[in-house]
N, C-alpha and C positions, 0 to 999 in steps of 0.2 A: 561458532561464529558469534559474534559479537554485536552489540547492540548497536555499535557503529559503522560496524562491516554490513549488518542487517539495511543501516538506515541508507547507505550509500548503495549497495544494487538496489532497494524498495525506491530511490530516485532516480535511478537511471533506467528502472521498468516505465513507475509513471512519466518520466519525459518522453522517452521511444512510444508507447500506448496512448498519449494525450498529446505529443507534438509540443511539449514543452520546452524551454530554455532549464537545462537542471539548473540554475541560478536562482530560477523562480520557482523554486521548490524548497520548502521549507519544513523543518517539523510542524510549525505551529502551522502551517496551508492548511486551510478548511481545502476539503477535496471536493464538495461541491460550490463551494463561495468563490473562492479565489482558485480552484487548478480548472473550474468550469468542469469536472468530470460527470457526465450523466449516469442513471442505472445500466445505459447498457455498455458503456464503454467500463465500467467498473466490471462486472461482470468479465471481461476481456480481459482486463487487468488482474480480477482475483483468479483466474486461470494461469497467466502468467506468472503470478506469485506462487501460487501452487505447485507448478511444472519446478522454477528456479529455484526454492529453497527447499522442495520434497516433503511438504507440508500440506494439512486439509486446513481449511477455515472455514469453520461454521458459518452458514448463509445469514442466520439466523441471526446472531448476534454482530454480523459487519452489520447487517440491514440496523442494526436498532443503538451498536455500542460506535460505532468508527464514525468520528464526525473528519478528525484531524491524521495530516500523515503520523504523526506520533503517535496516534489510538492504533493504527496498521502496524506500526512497527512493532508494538505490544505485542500485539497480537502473533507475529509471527512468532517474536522474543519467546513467547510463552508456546506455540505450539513446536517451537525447533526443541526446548528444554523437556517437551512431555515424551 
């Protein structure tokens, strides 16, 4: 999968889980500035990432490294290739 195939379901998760428009979805979205995504609706959401692309993502580091949907995409990018 591809980093562009990664980034288009990773927007069609957070649209469906935040009630988004995917147009308003952007790489550069801060996910709590502009998607308005809370702790616990992220949570939700990193479940659902998990379930879709068969990947773990460390709590740890979303908590401290994922500001923007780009830093998510990374992330997934990096645990599909491990």
């Amino acid at each position: 999968m591809n980093r562009d195939e990664i980034t288009e379901d990773l927007i069609g998760i957070l649209s469906e889980q935040a009630d988004l428009d995917p147009a308003e979805v952007r790489q550069d979205s801060s996910l709590v500035i502009d998607l308005e995504i809370d702790s616990l609706l992220l949570v939700e959401i990193v479940v659902e990432i998990e379930e879709h692309f068969g990947v773990t993502l460390p709590k740890k580091e979303l908590a401290e490294d994922i500001q923007l949907v780009a830093d998510l995409v990374t992330h997934i990018e990096k645990s599909l290739a491990a």
